[in-house]
N, C-alpha and C positions, 0 to 999 in steps of 0.2 A: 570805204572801210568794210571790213568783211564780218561778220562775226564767227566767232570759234563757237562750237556746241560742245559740250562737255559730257562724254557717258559715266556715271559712278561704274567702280568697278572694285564690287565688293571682295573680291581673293589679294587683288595689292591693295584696296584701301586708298584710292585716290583716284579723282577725275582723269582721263584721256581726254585730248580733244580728236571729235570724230571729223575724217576728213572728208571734202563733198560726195566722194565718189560713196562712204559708206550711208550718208546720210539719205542721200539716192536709192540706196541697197536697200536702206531700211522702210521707205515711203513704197520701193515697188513690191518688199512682201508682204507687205500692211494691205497694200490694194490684192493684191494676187489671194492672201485669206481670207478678203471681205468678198471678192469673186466666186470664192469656192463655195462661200455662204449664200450666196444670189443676193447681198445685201447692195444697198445703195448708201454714195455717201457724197456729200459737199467738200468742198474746202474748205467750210469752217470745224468739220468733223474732223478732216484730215490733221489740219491744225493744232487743233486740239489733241487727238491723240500723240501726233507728233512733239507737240509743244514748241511749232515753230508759228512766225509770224505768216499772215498770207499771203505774202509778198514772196519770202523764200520758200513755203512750198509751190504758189506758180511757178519761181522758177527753175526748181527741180523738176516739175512738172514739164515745163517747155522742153528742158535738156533732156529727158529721158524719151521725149518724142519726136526728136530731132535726129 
């Protein structure tokens, strides 16, 4: 079973579900601005800022380095 992720989306006033390819989209500019910063970070940081479980960002993570 998959889960949906939901973006608010304050101009129409209701959740979207984000589909994997942008949820992807969104984990590599998070990393790509923490790079710019020299920052480091975990997967439980990632997680966190994402608000996803650790499970699904490994495996965004696998797919986007595949």
């Amino acid at each position: 079973m998959t889960k949906i992720t939901y973006e608010s989306t304050e101009e129409l006033g209701h959740s979207i579900p984000l589909s994997k390819r942008e949820i992807e989209e969104d984990i590599l500019e998070e990393l790509c601005s923490l790079a710019k910063k020299d920052a480091l970070i975990g997967i439980s940081e990632i997680c966190g800022r994402m608000k996803m479980s650790r499970r699904e960002v490994l495996a965004c993570l696998k797919q986007l380095t595949a």
